[in-house]
C-alpha positions as protocol buffer text, in pm:
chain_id: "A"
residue {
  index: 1
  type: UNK
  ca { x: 284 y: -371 z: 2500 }
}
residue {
  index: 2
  type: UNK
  ca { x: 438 y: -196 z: 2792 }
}
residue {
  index: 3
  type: UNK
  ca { x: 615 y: 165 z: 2785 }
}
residue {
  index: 4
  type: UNK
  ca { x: 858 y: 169 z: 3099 }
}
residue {
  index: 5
  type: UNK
  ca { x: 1127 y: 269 z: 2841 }
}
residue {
  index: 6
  type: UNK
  ca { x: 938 y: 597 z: 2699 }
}
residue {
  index: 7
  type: UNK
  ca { x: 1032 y: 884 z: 2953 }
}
residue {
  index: 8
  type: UNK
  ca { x: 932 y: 1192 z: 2765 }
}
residue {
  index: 9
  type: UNK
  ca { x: 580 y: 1164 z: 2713 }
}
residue {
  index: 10
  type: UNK
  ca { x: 345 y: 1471 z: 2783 }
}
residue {
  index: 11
  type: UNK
  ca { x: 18 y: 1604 z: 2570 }
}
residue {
  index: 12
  type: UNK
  ca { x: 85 y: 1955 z: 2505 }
}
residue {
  index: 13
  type: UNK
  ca { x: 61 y: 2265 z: 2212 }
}
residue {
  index: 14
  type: UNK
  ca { x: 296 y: 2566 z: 2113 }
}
residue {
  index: 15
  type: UNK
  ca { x: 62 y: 2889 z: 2241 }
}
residue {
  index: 16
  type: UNK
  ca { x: 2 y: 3111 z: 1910 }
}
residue {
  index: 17
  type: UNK
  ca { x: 98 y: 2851 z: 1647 }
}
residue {
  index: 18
  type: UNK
  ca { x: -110 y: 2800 z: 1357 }
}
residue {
  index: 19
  type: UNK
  ca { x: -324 y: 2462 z: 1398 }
}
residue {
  index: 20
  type: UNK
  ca { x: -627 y: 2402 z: 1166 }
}
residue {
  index: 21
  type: UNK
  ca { x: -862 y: 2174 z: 1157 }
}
residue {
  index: 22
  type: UNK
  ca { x: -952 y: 1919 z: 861 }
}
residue {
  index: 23
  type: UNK
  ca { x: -759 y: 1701 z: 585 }
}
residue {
  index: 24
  type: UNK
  ca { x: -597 y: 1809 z: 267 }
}
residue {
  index: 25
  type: UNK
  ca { x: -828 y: 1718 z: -17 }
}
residue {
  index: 26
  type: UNK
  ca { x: -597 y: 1421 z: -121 }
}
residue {
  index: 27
  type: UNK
  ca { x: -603 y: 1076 z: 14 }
}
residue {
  index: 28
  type: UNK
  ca { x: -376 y: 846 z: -117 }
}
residue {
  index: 29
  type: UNK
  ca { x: -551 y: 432 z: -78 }
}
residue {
  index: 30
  type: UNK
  ca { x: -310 y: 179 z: -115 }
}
residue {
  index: 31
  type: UNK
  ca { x: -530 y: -162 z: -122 }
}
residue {
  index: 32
  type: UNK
  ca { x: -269 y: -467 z: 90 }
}
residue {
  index: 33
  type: UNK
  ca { x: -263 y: -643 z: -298 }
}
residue {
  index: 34
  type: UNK
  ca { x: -34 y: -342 z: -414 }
}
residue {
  index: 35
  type: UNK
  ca { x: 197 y: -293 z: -99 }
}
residue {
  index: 36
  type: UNK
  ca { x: 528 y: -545 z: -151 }
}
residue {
  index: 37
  type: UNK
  ca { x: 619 y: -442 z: 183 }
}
residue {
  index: 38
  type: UNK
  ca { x: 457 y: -212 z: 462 }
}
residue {
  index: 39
  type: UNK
  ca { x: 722 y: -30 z: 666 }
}
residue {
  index: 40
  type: UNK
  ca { x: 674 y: -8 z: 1045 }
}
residue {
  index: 41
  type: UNK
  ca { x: 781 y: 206 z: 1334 }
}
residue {
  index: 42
  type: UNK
  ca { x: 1140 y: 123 z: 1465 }
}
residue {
  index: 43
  type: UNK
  ca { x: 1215 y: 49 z: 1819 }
}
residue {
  index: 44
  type: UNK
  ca { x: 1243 y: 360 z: 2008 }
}
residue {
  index: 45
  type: UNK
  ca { x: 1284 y: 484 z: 2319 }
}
residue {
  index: 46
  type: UNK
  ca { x: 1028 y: 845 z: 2296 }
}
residue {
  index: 47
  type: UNK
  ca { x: 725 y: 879 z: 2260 }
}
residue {
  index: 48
  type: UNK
  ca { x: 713 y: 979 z: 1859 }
}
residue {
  index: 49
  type: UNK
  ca { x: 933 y: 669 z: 1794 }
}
residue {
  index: 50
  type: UNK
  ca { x: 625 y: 506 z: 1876 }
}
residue {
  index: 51
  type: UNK
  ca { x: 458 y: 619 z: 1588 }
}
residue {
  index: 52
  type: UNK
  ca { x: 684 y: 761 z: 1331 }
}
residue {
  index: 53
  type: UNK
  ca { x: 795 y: 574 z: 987 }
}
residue {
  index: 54
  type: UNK
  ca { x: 1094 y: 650 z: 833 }
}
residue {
  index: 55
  type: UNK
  ca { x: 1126 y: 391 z: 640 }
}
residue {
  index: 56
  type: UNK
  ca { x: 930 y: 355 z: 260 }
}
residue {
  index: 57
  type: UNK
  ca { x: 628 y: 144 z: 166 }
}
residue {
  index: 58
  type: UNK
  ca { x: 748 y: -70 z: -113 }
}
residue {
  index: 59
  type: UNK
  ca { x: 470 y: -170 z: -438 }
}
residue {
  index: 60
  type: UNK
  ca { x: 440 y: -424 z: -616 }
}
residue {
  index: 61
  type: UNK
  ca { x: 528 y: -406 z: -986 }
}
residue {
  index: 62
  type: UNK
  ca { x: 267 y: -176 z: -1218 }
}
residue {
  index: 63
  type: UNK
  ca { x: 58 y: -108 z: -864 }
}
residue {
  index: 64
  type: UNK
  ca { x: 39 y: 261 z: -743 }
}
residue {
  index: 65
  type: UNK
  ca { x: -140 y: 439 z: -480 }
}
residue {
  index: 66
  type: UNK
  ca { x: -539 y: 549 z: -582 }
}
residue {
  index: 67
  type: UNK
  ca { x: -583 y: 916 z: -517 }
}
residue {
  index: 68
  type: UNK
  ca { x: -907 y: 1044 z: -436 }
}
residue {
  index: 69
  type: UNK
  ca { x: -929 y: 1421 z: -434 }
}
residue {
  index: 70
  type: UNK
  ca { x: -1214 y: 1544 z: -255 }
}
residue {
  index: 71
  type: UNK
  ca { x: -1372 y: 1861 z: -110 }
}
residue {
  index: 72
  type: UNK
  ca { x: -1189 y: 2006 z: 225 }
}
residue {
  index: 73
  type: UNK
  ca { x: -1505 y: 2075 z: 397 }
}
residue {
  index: 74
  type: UNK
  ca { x: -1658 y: 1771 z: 329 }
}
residue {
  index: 75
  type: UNK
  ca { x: -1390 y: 1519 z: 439 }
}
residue {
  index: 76
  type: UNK
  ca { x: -1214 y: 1448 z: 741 }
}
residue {
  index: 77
  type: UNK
  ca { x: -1063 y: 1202 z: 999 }
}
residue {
  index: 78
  type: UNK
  ca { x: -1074 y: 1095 z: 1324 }
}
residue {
  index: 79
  type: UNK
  ca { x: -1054 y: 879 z: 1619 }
}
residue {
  index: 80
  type: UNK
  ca { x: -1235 y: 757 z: 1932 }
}
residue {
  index: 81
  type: UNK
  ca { x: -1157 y: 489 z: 2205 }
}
residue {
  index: 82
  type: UNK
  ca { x: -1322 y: 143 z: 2211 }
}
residue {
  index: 83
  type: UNK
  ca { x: -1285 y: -131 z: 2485 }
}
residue {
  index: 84
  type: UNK
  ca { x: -1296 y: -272 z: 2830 }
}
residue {
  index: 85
  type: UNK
  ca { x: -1084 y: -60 z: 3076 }
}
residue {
  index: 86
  type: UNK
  ca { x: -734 y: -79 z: 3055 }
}
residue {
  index: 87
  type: UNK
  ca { x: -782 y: -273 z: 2708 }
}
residue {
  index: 88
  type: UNK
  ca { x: -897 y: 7 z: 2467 }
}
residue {
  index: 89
  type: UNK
  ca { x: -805 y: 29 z: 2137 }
}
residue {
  index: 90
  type: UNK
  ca { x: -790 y: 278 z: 1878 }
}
residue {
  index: 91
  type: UNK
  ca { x: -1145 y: 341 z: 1660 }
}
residue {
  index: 92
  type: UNK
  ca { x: -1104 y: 527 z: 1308 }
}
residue {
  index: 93
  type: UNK
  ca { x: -1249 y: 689 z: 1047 }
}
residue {
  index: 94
  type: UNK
  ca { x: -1154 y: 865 z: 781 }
}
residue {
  index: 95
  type: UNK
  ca { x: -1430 y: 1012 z: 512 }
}
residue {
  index: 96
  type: UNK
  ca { x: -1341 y: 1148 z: 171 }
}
residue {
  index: 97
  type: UNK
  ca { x: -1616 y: 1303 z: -29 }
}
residue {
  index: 98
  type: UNK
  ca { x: -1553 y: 1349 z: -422 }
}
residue {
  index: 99
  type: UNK
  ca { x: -1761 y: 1563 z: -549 }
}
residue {
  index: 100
  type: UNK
  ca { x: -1829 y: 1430 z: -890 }
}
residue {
  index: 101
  type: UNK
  ca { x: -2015 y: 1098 z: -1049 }
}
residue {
  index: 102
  type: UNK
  ca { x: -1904 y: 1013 z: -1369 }
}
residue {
  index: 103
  type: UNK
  ca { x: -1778 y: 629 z: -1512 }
}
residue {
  index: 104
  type: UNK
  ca { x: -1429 y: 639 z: -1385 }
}
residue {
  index: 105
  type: UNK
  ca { x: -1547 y: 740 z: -1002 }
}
residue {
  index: 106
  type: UNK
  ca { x: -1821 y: 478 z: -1045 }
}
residue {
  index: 107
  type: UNK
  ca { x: -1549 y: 191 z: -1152 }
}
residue {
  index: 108
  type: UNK
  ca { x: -1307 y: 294 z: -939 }
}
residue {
  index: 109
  type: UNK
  ca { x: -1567 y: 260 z: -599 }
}
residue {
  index: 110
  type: UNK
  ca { x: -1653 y: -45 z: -752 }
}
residue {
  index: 111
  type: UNK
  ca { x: -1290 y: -178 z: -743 }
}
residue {
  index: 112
  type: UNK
  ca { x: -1213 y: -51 z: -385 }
}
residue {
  index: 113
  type: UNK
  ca { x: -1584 y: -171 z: -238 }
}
residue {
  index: 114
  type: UNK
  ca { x: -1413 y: -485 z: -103 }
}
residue {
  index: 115
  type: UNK
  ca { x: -1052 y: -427 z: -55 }
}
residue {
  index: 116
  type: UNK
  ca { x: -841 y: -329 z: 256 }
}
residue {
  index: 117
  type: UNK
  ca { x: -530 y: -133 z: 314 }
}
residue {
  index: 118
  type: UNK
  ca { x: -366 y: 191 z: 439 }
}
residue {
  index: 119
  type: UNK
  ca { x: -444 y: 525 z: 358 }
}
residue {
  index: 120
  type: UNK
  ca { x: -208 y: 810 z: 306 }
}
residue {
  index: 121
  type: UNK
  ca { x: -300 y: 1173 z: 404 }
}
residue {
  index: 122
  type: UNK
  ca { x: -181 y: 1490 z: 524 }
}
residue {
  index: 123
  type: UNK
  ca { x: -312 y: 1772 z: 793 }
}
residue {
  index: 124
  type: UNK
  ca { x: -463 y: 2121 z: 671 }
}
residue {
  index: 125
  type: UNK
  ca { x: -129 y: 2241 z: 815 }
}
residue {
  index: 126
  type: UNK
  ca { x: 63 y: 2054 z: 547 }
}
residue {
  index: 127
  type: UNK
  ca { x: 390 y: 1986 z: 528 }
}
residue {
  index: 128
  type: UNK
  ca { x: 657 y: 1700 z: 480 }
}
residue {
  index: 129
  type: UNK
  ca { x: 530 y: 1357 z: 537 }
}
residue {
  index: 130
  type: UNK
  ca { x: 173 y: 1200 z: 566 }
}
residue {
  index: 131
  type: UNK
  ca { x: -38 y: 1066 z: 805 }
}
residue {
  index: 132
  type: UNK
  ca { x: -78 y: 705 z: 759 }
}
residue {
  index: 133
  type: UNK
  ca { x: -396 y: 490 z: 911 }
}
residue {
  index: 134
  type: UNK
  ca { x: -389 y: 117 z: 890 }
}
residue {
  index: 135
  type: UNK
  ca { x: -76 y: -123 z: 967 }
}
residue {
  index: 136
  type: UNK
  ca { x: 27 y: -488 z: 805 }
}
residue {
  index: 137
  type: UNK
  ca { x: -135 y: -646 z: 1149 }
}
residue {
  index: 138
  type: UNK
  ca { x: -456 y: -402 z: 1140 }
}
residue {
  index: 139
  type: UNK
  ca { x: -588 y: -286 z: 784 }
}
residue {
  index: 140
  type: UNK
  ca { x: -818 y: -7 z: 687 }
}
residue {
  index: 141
  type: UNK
  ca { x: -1135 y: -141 z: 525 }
}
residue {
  index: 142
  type: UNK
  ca { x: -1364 y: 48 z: 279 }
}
residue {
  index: 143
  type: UNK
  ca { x: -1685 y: 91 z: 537 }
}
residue {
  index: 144
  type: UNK
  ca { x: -1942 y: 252 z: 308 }
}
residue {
  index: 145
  type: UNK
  ca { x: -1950 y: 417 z: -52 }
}
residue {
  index: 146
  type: UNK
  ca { x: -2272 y: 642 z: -50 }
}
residue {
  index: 147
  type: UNK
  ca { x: -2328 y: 766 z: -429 }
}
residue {
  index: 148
  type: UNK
  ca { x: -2561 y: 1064 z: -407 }
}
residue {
  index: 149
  type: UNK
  ca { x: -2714 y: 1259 z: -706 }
}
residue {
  index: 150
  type: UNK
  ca { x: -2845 y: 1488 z: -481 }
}
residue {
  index: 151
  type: UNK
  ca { x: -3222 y: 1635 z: -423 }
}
residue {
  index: 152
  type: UNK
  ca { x: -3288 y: 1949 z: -642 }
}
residue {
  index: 153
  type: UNK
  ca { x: -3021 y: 2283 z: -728 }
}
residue {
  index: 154
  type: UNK
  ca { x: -2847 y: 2247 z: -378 }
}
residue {
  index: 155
  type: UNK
  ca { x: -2757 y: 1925 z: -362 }
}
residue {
  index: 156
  type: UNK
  ca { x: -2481 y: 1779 z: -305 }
}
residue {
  index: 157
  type: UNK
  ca { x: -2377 y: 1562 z: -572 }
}
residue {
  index: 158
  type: UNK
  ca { x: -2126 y: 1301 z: -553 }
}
residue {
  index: 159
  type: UNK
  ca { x: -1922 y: 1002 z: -413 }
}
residue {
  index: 160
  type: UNK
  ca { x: -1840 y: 961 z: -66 }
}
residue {
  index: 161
  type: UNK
  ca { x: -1615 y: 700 z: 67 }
}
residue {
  index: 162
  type: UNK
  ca { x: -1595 y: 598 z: 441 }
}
residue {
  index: 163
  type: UNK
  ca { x: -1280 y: 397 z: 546 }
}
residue {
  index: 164
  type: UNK
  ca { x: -1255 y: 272 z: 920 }
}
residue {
  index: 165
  type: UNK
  ca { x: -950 y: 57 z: 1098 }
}
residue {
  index: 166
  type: UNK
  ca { x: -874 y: -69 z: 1455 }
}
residue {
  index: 167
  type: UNK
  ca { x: -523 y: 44 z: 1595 }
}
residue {
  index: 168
  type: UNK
  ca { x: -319 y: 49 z: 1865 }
}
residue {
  index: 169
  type: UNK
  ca { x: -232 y: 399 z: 1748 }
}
residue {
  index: 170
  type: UNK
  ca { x: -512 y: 580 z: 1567 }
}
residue {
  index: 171
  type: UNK
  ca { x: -295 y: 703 z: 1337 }
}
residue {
  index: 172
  type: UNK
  ca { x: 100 y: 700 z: 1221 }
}
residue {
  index: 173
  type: UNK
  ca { x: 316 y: 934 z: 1118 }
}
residue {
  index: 174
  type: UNK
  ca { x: 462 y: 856 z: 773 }
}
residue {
  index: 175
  type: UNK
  ca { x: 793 y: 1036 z: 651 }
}
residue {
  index: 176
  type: UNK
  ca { x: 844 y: 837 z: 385 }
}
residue {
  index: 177
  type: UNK
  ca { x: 756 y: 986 z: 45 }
}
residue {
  index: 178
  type: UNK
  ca { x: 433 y: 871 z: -150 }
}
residue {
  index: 179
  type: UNK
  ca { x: 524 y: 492 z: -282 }
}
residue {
  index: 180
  type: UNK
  ca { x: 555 y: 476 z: -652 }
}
residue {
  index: 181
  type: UNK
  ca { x: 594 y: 188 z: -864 }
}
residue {
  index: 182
  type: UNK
  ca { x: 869 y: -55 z: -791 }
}
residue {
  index: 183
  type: UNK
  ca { x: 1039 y: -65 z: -1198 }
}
Protein backbone atom coordinates (compact mmCIF):
# COMPACT_ATOMS: atom_id res chain seq x y z
CA UNK A 1 0.00 0.00 0.00
CA UNK A 2 1.41 3.33 -0.97
CA UNK A 3 0.21 6.90 0.43
CA UNK A 4 1.33 9.54 -2.32
CA UNK A 5 -2.36 10.64 -2.21
CA UNK A 6 -2.50 11.45 1.75
CA UNK A 7 -1.08 15.12 2.06
CA UNK A 8 -2.10 16.08 5.54
CA UNK A 9 -0.44 13.77 7.70
CA UNK A 10 1.41 15.05 10.92
CA UNK A 11 1.57 13.39 14.69
CA UNK A 12 0.55 16.07 16.93
CA UNK A 13 -1.77 17.01 20.39
CA UNK A 14 -4.03 20.07 21.42
CA UNK A 15 -1.71 21.71 24.49
CA UNK A 16 -4.10 21.66 27.73
CA UNK A 17 -6.72 19.17 26.48
CA UNK A 18 -7.84 16.48 28.61
CA UNK A 19 -6.15 13.02 27.45
CA UNK A 20 -6.24 9.99 29.85
CA UNK A 21 -4.87 7.02 29.77
CA UNK A 22 -6.67 3.44 29.82
CA UNK A 23 -9.97 1.73 28.33
CA UNK A 24 -13.53 2.07 29.40
CA UNK A 25 -14.44 -1.01 31.37
CA UNK A 26 -16.56 -2.39 28.39
CA UNK A 27 -15.33 -4.40 25.52
CA UNK A 28 -17.66 -5.42 23.14
CA UNK A 29 -16.20 -9.24 21.23
CA UNK A 30 -17.85 -9.96 18.20
CA UNK A 31 -16.51 -13.67 17.26
CA UNK A 32 -16.24 -13.64 12.73
CA UNK A 33 -19.37 -16.51 13.12
CA UNK A 34 -21.73 -13.55 14.25
CA UNK A 35 -20.56 -10.65 11.87
CA UNK A 36 -22.84 -10.94 8.36
CA UNK A 37 -20.71 -8.31 7.13
CA UNK A 38 -17.56 -6.34 8.51
CA UNK A 39 -17.51 -2.74 7.28
CA UNK A 40 -14.17 -1.26 6.14
CA UNK A 41 -12.52 2.09 5.74
CA UNK A 42 -13.54 3.94 2.45
CA UNK A 43 -11.09 5.27 0.02
CA UNK A 44 -9.81 8.49 1.17
CA UNK A 45 -7.57 10.90 0.47
CA UNK A 46 -6.36 12.09 4.56
CA UNK A 47 -4.88 10.57 6.78
CA UNK A 48 -8.09 9.58 9.20
CA UNK A 49 -9.81 8.21 6.03
CA UNK A 50 -7.30 5.70 6.46
CA UNK A 51 -8.68 4.45 9.44
CA UNK A 52 -12.13 5.64 10.10
CA UNK A 53 -15.51 3.43 9.60
CA UNK A 54 -18.54 4.96 8.93
CA UNK A 55 -20.21 2.42 7.78
CA UNK A 56 -22.13 -0.47 10.31
CA UNK A 57 -21.06 -4.03 11.11
CA UNK A 58 -23.96 -6.11 10.09
CA UNK A 59 -24.94 -9.68 12.45
CA UNK A 60 -26.13 -12.45 11.66
CA UNK A 61 -29.65 -13.37 12.79
CA UNK A 62 -30.06 -14.05 16.89
CA UNK A 63 -25.98 -13.20 17.15
CA UNK A 64 -24.99 -10.09 19.26
CA UNK A 65 -21.87 -8.65 20.46
CA UNK A 66 -20.38 -10.40 24.05
CA UNK A 67 -19.70 -7.67 26.53
CA UNK A 68 -17.19 -8.13 29.02
CA UNK A 69 -17.15 -5.47 31.70
CA UNK A 70 -14.06 -5.35 33.53
CA UNK A 71 -12.05 -3.27 36.02
CA UNK A 72 -10.46 0.17 34.49
CA UNK A 73 -7.23 -0.31 36.17
CA UNK A 74 -6.79 -3.65 35.32
CA UNK A 75 -7.40 -3.60 31.53
CA UNK A 76 -5.97 -1.94 28.72
CA UNK A 77 -4.70 -1.87 25.07
CA UNK A 78 -1.97 -1.36 23.06
CA UNK A 79 0.36 -1.63 20.25
CA UNK A 80 3.99 -2.20 19.22
CA UNK A 81 5.82 -2.62 15.79
CA UNK A 82 6.93 -6.03 14.43
CA UNK A 83 9.02 -6.71 11.21
CA UNK A 84 11.91 -6.38 8.89
CA UNK A 85 12.60 -2.67 8.01
CA UNK A 86 10.37 -1.01 5.84
CA UNK A 87 7.91 -4.12 6.27
CA UNK A 88 6.55 -3.68 9.86
CA UNK A 89 3.33 -4.40 10.82
CA UNK A 90 1.08 -3.56 13.50
CA UNK A 91 1.38 -5.90 16.99
CA UNK A 92 -1.76 -5.77 19.46
CA UNK A 93 -3.08 -6.44 22.53
CA UNK A 94 -5.83 -5.73 24.24
CA UNK A 95 -6.43 -7.25 28.04
CA UNK A 96 -9.76 -7.18 29.84
CA UNK A 97 -9.80 -8.35 33.38
CA UNK A 98 -13.37 -9.29 34.96
CA UNK A 99 -13.24 -9.35 38.19
CA UNK A 100 -15.56 -12.11 39.13
CA UNK A 101 -15.67 -16.21 38.67
CA UNK A 102 -18.88 -17.57 38.75
CA UNK A 103 -20.67 -20.30 35.98
CA UNK A 104 -21.69 -17.84 33.40
CA UNK A 105 -17.93 -16.14 33.21
CA UNK A 106 -16.60 -19.71 33.27
CA UNK A 107 -18.98 -20.81 30.13
CA UNK A 108 -18.70 -17.87 28.47
CA UNK A 109 -14.41 -18.11 28.40
CA UNK A 110 -15.06 -21.45 27.49
CA UNK A 111 -17.08 -20.44 24.35
CA UNK A 112 -14.67 -17.62 23.26
CA UNK A 113 -11.27 -19.87 24.09
CA UNK A 114 -11.10 -20.71 20.36
CA UNK A 115 -12.84 -18.15 18.36
CA UNK A 116 -11.58 -15.01 16.46
CA UNK A 117 -12.99 -11.66 15.65
CA UNK A 118 -13.03 -7.89 16.32
CA UNK A 119 -13.33 -6.18 19.39
CA UNK A 120 -15.21 -3.03 20.11
CA UNK A 121 -13.98 -0.45 22.72
CA UNK A 122 -13.79 3.02 23.64
CA UNK A 123 -10.93 5.50 25.22
CA UNK A 124 -11.13 6.76 29.01
CA UNK A 125 -11.96 10.03 27.20
CA UNK A 126 -15.20 8.57 25.88
CA UNK A 127 -17.25 9.75 23.51
CA UNK A 128 -19.12 8.88 20.16
CA UNK A 129 -17.82 5.91 18.37
CA UNK A 130 -15.45 2.95 19.35
CA UNK A 131 -12.24 1.83 18.73
CA UNK A 132 -12.27 -1.23 16.72
CA UNK A 133 -9.12 -3.89 16.57
CA UNK A 134 -9.22 -6.69 14.09
CA UNK A 135 -10.37 -6.45 10.24
CA UNK A 136 -12.18 -9.25 7.82
CA UNK A 137 -8.41 -9.86 6.30
CA UNK A 138 -6.66 -9.83 9.94
CA UNK A 139 -8.80 -11.15 13.01
CA UNK A 140 -8.32 -10.73 16.70
CA UNK A 141 -7.74 -14.09 18.39
CA UNK A 142 -8.43 -14.95 22.08
CA UNK A 143 -4.48 -15.28 23.25
CA UNK A 144 -4.87 -16.43 26.85
CA UNK A 145 -7.78 -16.75 29.52
CA UNK A 146 -5.94 -16.81 32.98
CA UNK A 147 -8.72 -17.77 35.74
CA UNK A 148 -7.26 -16.73 39.08
CA UNK A 149 -8.83 -17.35 42.58
CA UNK A 150 -6.31 -15.44 43.98
CA UNK A 151 -3.68 -16.14 47.03
CA UNK A 152 -5.15 -15.10 50.47
CA UNK A 153 -7.50 -11.56 51.47
CA UNK A 154 -5.68 -9.45 48.70
CA UNK A 155 -5.99 -11.27 45.91
CA UNK A 156 -7.10 -10.63 43.01
CA UNK A 157 -9.82 -12.76 42.02
CA UNK A 158 -11.06 -13.26 38.65
CA UNK A 159 -11.04 -13.78 34.81
CA UNK A 160 -8.69 -12.21 32.59
CA UNK A 161 -8.87 -12.38 28.90
CA UNK A 162 -5.92 -11.47 26.53
CA UNK A 163 -6.86 -10.82 22.83
CA UNK A 164 -3.95 -10.06 20.27
CA UNK A 165 -4.24 -9.27 16.22
CA UNK A 166 -1.75 -8.31 13.42
CA UNK A 167 -2.71 -5.02 11.48
CA UNK A 168 -1.72 -2.77 9.15
CA UNK A 169 -3.29 -0.21 11.47
CA UNK A 170 -3.15 -1.14 15.15
CA UNK A 171 -6.32 -0.02 15.62
CA UNK A 172 -9.58 1.60 13.68
CA UNK A 173 -11.75 4.05 14.39
CA UNK A 174 -15.38 2.84 14.41
CA UNK A 175 -18.35 5.43 14.12
CA UNK A 176 -20.74 3.14 13.58
CA UNK A 177 -23.03 2.35 16.54
CA UNK A 178 -22.68 -1.03 18.53
CA UNK A 179 -24.18 -3.88 15.96
CA UNK A 180 -27.34 -5.36 17.20
CA UNK A 181 -29.21 -8.15 15.90
CA UNK A 182 -30.17 -8.16 12.28
CA UNK A 183 -34.45 -9.01 12.87
Amino acid sequence: MCFETITDMKLSYSDGCENPAGIVPKVYWIPRSYLETIAVPAAGTTAASLVTITDAHVLKTGKSAIEMIGLYEKSGANSTLEGEKKSKIAKGTLEAFVPFINAQNLGTSQIVKNQTGILLFKGAEGGPGFYQAGTEDLLVDVENIDTNFGTGPTGEKGIKVTFGWYGISPFYRYNGELPVPAP
